[in-house]
C-alpha positions in Angstrom: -12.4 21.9 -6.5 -12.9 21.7 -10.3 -15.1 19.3 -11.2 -16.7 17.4 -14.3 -18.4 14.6 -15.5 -20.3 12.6 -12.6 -19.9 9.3 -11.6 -22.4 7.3 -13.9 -20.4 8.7 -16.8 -16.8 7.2 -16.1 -16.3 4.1 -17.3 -15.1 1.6 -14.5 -14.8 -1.4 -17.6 -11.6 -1.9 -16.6 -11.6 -1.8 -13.0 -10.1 -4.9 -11.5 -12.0 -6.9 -9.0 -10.0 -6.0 -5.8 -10.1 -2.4 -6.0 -13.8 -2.6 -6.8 -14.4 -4.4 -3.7 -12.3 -2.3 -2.1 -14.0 0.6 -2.8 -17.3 -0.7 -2.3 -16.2 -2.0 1.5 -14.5 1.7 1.8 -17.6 3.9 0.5 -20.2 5.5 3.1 -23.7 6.8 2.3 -22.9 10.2 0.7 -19.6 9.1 -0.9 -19.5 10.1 -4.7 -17.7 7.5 -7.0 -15.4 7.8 -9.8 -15.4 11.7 -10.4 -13.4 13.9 -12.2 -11.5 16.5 -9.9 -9.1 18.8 -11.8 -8.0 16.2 -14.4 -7.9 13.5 -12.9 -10.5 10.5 -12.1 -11.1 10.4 -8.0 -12.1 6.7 -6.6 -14.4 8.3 -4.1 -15.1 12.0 -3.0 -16.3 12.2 1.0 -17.1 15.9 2.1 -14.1 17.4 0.4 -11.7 14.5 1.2 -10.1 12.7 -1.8 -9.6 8.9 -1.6 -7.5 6.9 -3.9 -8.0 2.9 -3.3 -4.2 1.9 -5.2 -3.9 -1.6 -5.2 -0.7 -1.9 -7.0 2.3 -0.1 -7.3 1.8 3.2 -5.4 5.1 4.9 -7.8 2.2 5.2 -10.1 0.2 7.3 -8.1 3.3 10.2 -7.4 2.7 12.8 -9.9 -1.2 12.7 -9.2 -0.7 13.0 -5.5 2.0 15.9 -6.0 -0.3 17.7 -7.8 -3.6 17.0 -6.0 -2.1 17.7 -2.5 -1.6 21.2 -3.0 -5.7 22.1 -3.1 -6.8 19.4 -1.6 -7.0 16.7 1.3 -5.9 13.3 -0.2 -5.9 9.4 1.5 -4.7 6.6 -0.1 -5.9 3.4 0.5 -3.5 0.6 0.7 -4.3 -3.3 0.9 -1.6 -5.7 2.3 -2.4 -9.5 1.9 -1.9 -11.0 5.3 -3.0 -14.0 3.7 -3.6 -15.1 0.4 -5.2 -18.4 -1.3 -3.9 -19.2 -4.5 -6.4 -20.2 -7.1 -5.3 -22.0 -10.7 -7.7 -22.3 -13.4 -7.3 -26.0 -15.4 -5.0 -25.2 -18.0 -7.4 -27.4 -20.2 -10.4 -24.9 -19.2 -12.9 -27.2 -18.0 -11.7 -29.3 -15.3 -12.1 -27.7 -11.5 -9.2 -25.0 -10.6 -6.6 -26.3 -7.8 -6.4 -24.0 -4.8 -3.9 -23.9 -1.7 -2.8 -21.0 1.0 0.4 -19.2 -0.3 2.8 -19.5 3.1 3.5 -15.9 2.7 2.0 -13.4 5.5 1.5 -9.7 5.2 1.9 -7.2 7.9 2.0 -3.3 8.4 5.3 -2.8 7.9 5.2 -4.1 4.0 4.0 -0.4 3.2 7.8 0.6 3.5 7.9 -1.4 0.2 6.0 1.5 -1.6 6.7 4.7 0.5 10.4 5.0 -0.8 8.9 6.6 -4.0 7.7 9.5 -1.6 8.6 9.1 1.9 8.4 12.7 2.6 4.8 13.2 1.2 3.2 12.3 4.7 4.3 14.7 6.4 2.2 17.4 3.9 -0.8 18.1 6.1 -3.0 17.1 3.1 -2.1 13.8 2.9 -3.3 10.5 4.6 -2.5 7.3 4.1 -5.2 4.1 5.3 -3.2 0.8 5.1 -5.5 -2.5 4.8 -4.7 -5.4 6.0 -6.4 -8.3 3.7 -7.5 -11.9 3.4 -7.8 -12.5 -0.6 -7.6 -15.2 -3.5 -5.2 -14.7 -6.8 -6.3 -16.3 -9.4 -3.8 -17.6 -12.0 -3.9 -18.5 -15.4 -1.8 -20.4 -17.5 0.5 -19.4 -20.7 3.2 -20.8 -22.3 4.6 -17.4 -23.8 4.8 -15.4 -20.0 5.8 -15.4 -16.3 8.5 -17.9 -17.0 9.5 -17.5 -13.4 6.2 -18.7 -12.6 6.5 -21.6 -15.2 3.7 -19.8 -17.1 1.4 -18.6 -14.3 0.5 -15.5 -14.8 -1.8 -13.1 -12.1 -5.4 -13.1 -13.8 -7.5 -10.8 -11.1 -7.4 -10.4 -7.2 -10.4 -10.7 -5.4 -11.1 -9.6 -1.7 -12.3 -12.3 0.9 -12.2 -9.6 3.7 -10.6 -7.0 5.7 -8.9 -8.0 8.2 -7.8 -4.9 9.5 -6.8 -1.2 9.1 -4.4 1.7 10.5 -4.3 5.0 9.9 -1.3 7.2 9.2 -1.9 10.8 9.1 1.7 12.3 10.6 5.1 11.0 10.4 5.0 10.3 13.8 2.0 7.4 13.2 4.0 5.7 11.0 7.1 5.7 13.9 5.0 3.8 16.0 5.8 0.8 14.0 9.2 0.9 15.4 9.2 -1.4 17.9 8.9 -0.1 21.3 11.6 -2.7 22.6 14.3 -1.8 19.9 17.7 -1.0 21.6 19.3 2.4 20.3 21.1 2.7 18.5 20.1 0.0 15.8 21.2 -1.0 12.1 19.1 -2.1 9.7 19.7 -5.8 11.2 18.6 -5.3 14.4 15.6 -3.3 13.2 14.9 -6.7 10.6 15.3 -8.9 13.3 12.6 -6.6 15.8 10.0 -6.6 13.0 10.8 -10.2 11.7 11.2 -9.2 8.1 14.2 -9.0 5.7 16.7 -6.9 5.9 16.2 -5.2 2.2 12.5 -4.0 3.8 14.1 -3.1 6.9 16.6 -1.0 5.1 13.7 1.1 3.1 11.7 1.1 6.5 14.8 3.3 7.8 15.0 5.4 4.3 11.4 6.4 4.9 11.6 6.9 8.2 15.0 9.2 8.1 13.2 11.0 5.0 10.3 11.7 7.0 12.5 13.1 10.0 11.1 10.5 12.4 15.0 8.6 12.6 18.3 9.9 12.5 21.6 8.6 11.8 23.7 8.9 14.6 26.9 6.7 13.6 28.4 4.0 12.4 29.4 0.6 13.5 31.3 -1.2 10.4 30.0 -0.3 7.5 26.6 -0.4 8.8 24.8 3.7 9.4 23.5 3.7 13.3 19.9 5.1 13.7 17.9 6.6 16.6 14.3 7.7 17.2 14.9 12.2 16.4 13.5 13.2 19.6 13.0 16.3 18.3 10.1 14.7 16.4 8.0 14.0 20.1 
């Protein structure tokens, strides 16, 4: 492991409140933060094991995991709002901010969301993948000249409230066991939206991942929809 410049000499100025937190909650006695490992900044170092606390789009990530996965154990950490509070600043700056519960609900299976940029990556044995599930606040800002599909409410900063809980994924096979163990085979993408309660488009990159990873198979057709089944092969 080639590294440089310690922890106290990495600038975290930019470093967004939520991934702060997150890092703080994820760190143990021992843990070295922010260093350098062969080019590129680590968000904590544990005994050899690199952890990367991503709390946007993991796409970003690819080309740094690719590379660091060959030398070295990786885990990304992954937060999932399973709820979130919505927090407006006063548009005129001074009077109190509004604040109300977004209806929206997280779960587990949102990850598929972001593993289609590299569904095949968890089955290298050096990488791990921790999913969080969150309780947070967003707070909002306004301005007139962005986010007109939020009528100028634009995402200021994210701030933890608490974790709520967390899974581990270390083989394919750990992230099959968020098929449902009731799901008739063979299934479409449909039936496998309806099991999880979720919509069809994240049911439909649950099954990419899942057939990328080896863990699924397609086994037919019925219409123009591809049948799947659990590849026993995989037990």
């Amino acid at each position: 492991m080639t590294e440089a410049q310690p922890a106290s000499q990495i600038s975290t100025f930019n470093e967004k409140p939520l991934h702060a937190a997150l890092k703080a909650w994820y760190a143990r006695a021992g843990d070295r933060l922010e260093v350098q490992v062969d080019g590129f900044i680590i968000d904590v170092v544990r005994d050899g094991l690199l952890i990367e606390i991503q709390t946007t789009s993991l796409a970003s990530l690819k080309r740094k995991l690719l590379a660091l996965t060959d030398h070295h154990h990786v885990r990304v950490v992954y937060p999932i709002p399973q709820e979130k509070w919505l927090v407006k600043l006063a548009e005129d700056g001074h009077s109190a901010p509004s604040r109300r519960k977004s209806p929206k609900r997280g779960k587990i299976e949102d990850v598929f969301r972001e593993l289609v940029s590299f569904p095949k990556l968890l089955a290298h044995p050096n990488f791990s993948l921790d999913v969080l599930l969150i309780q947070e606040e967003e707070i909002r800002r306004y301005d007139s000249t962005r986010a007109w599909r939020r009528r100028g409410w634009v995402t200021e900063e994210r701030r933890l409230l608490q974790v709520v809980d967390r899974r581990h994924f270390y083989t394919p096979a750990d992230m099959g066991e968020l098929l449902p163990e009731d799901l008739v085979e063979p299934f479409t993408t449909s039936d496998l939206a309806a099991a999880i309660a979720r919509p069809r488009r994240l049911a439909q990159r649950m099954a990419y991942c899942l057939r990328a990873m080896g863990v699924i198979e397609a086994v037919g057709k019925q219409g123009n929809a591809i049948l799947y089944a659990r590849n026993v092969s995989q037990d």
